[in-house]
C-alpha positions as CSV (number, residue, x, y, z in Angstrom):
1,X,43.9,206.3,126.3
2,X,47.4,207.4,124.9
3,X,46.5,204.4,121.6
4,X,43.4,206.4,121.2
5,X,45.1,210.1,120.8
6,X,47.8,208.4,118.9
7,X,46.3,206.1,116.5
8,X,42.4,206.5,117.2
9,X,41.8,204.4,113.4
10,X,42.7,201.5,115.7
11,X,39.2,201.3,116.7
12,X,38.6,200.5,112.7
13,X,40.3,197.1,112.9
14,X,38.3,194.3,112.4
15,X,40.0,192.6,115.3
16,X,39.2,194.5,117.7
17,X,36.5,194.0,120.0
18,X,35.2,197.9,120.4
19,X,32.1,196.6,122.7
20,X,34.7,195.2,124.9
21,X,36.9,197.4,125.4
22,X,34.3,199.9,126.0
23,X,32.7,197.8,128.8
24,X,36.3,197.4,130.3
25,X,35.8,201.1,130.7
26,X,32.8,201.4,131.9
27,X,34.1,198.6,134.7
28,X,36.9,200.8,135.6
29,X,34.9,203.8,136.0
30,X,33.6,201.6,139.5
31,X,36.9,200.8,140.8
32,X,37.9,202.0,144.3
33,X,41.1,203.2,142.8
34,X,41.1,207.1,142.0
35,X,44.2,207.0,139.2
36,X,42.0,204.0,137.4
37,X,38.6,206.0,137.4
38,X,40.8,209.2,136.3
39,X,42.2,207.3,133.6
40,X,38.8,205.7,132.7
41,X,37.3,209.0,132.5
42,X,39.9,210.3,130.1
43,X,39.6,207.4,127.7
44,X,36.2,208.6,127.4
45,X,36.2,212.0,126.8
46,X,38.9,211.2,124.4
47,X,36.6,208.8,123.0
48,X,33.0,210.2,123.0
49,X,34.5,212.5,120.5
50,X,34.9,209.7,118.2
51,X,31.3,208.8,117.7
52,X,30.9,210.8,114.2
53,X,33.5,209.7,112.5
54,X,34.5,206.1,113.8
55,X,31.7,204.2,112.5
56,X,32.0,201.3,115.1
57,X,32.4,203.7,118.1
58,X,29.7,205.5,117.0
59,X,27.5,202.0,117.2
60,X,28.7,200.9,120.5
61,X,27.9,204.2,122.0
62,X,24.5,204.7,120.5
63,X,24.0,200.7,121.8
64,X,25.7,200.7,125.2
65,X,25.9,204.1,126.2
66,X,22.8,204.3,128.6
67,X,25.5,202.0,130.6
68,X,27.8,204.3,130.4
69,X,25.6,207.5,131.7
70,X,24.5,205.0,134.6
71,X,28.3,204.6,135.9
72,X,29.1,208.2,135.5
73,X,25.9,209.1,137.7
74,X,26.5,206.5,140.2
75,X,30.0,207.8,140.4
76,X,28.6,211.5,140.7
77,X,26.2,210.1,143.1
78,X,28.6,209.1,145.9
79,X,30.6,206.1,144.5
80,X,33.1,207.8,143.8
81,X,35.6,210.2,145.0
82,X,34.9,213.7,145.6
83,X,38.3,214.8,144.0
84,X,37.0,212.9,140.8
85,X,33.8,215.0,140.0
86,X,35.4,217.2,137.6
87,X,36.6,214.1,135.7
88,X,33.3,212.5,135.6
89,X,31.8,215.9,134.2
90,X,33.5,215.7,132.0
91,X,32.7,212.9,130.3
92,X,28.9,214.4,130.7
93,X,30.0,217.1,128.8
94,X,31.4,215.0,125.7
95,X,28.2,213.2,125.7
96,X,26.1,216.7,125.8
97,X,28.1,217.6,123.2
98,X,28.4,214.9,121.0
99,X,25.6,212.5,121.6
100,X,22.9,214.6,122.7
101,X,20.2,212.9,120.7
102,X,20.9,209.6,122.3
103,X,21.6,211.6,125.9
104,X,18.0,213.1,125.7
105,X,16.8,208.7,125.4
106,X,18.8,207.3,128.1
């Protein structure tokens, strides 16, 4: 999270494995821990941003973000805590907001 407000052109290396890291993510947003889902969810509202103007975020999303929307609902749903709803809407927001056209497919 604090590599992606500092340096977010990191996710334009060629070494790095955006699809992977975003599946870490997505992982962490099931953990039974609430300080790792909180921090999960702020990596991707900080990310979900992103999706315009970092070419390779923007591909991941648009190709694994249907994962993404299932965790947050399954979180929502009664996974997770009740004290991180707020954290999970967000992230529903930054999809509403910046990846509506693929929101409105998955």
């Amino acid at each position: 999270l604090q590599a992606l407000k500092r340096k977010p052109d990191l996710f334009l290396c060629s070494n790095l494995d955006v699809k992977a890291v975003f599946q870490c993510g997505v992982l962490s947003l099931k953990f039974p821990e609430a300080p790792t889902v909180k921090a999960s969810c702020g990596f991707f509202t900080e990310l979900l941003p992103r999706c315009g103007e970092i070419a390779p975020v923007g591909q991941v999303v648009h190709e694994n973000g249907k994962v993404l929307l299932e965790a947050v609902l399954e979180g929502i749903g009664g996974q997770a805590s009740r004290s991180l709803m707020d954290h999970f809407a967000e992230i529903l927001f930054a999809l509403n907001k910046h990846c509506f056209s693929y929101l409105s497919v998955w």
